[in-house]
C-alpha positions as CSV (number, residue, x, y, z in Angstrom):
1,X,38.9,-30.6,31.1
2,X,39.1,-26.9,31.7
3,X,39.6,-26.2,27.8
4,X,35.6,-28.1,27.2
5,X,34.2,-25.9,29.9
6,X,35.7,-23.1,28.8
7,X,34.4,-24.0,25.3
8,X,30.9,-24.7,26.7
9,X,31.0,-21.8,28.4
10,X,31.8,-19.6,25.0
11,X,29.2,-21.5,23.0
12,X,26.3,-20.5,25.7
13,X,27.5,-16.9,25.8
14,X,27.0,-17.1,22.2
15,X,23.4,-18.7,22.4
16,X,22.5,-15.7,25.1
17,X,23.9,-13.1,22.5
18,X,22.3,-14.4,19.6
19,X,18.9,-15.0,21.0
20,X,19.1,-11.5,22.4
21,X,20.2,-9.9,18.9
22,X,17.5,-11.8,17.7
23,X,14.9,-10.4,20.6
24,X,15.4,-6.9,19.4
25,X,14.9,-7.9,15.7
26,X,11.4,-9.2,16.3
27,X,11.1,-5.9,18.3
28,X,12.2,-3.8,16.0
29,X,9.2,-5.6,13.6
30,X,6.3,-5.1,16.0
31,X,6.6,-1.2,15.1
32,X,4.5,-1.6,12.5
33,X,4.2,0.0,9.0
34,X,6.2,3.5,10.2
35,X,9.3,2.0,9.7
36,X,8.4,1.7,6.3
37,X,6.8,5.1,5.6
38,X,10.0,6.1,6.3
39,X,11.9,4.4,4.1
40,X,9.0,5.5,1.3
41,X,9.6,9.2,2.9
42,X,6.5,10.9,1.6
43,X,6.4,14.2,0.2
44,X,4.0,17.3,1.5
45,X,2.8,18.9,-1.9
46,X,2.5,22.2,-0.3
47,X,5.4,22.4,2.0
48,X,8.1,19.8,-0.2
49,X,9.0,18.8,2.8
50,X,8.7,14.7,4.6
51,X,6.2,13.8,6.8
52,X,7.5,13.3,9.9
53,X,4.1,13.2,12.4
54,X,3.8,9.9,13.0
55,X,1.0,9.8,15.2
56,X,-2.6,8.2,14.6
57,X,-3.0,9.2,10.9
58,X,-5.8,9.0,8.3
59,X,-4.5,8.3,5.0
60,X,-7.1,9.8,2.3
61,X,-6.4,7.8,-1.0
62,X,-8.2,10.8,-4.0
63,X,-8.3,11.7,-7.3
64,X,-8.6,15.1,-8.9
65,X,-10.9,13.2,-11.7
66,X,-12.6,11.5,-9.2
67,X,-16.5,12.7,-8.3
68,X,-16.9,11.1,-5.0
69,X,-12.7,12.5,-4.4
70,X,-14.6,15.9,-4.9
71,X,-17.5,15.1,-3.2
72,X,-15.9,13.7,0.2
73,X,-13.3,16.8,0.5
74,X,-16.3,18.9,3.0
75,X,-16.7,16.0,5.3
76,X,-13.4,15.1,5.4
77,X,-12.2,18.7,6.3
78,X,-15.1,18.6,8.9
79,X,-13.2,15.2,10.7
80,X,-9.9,16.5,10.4
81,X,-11.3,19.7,12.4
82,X,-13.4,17.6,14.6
83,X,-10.6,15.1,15.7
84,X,-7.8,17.4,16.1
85,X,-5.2,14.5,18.2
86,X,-5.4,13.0,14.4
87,X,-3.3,13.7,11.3
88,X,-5.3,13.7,7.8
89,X,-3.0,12.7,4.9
90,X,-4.6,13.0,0.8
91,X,-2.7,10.8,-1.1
92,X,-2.4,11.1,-4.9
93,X,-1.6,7.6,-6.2
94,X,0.3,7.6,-9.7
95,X,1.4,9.5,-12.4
96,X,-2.0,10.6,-14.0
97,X,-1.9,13.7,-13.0
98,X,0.6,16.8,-12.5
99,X,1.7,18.7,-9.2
100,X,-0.4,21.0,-11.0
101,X,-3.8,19.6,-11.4
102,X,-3.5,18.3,-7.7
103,X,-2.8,22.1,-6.8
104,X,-5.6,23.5,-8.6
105,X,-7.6,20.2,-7.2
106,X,-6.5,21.3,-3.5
107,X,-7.7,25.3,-4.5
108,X,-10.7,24.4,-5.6
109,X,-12.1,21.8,-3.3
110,X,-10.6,23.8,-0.8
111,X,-8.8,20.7,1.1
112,X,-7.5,21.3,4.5
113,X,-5.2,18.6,5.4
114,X,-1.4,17.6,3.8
115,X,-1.7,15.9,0.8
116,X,1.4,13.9,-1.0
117,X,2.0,12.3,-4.3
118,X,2.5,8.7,-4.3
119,X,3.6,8.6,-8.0
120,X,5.5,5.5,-7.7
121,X,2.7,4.2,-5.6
122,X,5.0,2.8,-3.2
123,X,2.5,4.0,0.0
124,X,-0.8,3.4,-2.4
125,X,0.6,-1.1,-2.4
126,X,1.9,-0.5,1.6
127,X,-1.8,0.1,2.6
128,X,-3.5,-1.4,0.4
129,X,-4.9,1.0,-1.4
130,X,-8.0,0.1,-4.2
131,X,-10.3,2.3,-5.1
132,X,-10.3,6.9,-4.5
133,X,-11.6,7.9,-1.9
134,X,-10.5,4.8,0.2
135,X,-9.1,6.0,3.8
136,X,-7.4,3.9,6.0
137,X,-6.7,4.8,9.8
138,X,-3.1,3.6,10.8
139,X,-2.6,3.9,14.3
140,X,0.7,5.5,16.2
141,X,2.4,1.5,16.4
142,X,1.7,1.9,13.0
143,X,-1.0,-1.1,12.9
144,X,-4.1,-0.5,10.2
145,X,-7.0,-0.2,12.5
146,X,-9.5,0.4,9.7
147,X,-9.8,0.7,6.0
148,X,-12.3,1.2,3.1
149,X,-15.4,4.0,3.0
150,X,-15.3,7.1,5.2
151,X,-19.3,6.5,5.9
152,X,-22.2,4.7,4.3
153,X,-23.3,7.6,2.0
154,X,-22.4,5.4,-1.2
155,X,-24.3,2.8,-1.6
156,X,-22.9,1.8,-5.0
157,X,-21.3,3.8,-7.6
158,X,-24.1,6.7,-9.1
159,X,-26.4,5.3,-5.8
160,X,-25.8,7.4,-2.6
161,X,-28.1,8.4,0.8
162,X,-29.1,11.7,1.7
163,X,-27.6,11.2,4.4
164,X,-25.0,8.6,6.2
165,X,-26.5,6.6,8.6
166,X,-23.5,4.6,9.5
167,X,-19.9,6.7,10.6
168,X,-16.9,3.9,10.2
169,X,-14.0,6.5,10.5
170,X,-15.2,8.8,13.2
171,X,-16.4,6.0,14.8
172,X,-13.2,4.3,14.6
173,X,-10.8,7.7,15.2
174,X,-12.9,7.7,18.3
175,X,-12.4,3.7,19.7
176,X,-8.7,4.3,18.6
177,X,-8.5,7.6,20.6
178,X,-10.3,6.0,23.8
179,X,-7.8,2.6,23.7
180,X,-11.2,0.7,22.5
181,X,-11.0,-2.4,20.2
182,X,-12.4,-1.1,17.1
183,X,-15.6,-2.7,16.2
184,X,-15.7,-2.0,12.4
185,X,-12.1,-2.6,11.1
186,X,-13.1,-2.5,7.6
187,X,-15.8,-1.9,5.1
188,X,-15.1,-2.5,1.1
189,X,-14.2,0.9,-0.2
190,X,-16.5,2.0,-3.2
191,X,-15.3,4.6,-5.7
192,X,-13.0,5.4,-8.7
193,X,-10.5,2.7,-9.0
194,X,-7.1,3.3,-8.5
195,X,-5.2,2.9,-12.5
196,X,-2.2,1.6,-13.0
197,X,0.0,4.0,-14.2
């Protein structure tokens, strides 16, 4: 008799265990998609070194041969000046170009944020990455909050506004930065697609 409740008693100290083990796996999950930056360990083009901010970051998808890439750099140096609690990350997706032609890319169009190559497009498939210039906004848990086009300027390729009407990133930066539910948590992003070499 005291052999089966000592047995019993094993078996439901086991149960506990395992269902607590289990408890911090599911945890560990509902980090989000940092975890996995960080096994893809992006590369700063300028500095060579990781990227190791993980806060509220806006991933820039561009293209040196990209018009609209070229054409987005001024406003997108204007929000990553404007919402300074916010990383800005360019991302070069594939091997179409050198470290050189993204260098003389970053000189010329004078970009101000990191930039990384993603030659093995590991980040480029993690976020879902389509079309340059795509951004998507993952938050600090490391949920997407928001993806596709930075404003409504484009209206379809060679069709564009004077001027945007209609501010999806800054607008959702802002929500994101003031704990509000983002009302616009995508658009479909409109430019260059992303080839797959």
């Amino acid at each position: 008799m005291r052999n089966r409740i000592v047995f019993i008693i094993s078996i439901l100290f086991c149960l506990i265990f395992l269902n607590d083990v289990s408890a911090q796996r599911f945890h560990v999950q509902e980090t989000g998609l940092w975890s996995q930056v960080r096994i893809i360990n992006p590369i700063s083009v300028s500095a060579k070194q990781p990227i190791k901010s993980y806060k509220n970051t806006v991933f820039i998808f561009l293209s040196p041969e990209c018009p609209l890439s070229r054409n987005y750099i001024p406003e997108l140096n204007r929000l990553k000046n404007a919402y300074k609690n916010c990383e800005f990350i360019g991302v070069f997706p594939g091997k179409s170009y050198t470290l050189k032609d993204i260098k003389v890319f970053i000189k010329d169009y004078k970009v101000l944020f990191t930039t990384i190559m993603d030659d093995k497009k590991h980040l480029t498939q993690l976020l879902n990455g389509i079309v340059t210039p795509q951004v998507v906004l993952l938050s600090a848990k490391g949920n997407i909050v928001y993806s596709g086009l930075v404003d409504d300027k484009i209206i379809e390729l060679g069709q564009q506004r004077q001027m945007a009407s209609k501010h999806f990133l800054a607008d959702a930066i802002e929500e994101l930065e003031m704990n509000k539910k983002i009302t616009i948590n995508a658009t479909k992003p409109i430019g260059c697609y992303i080839n797959d070499l």
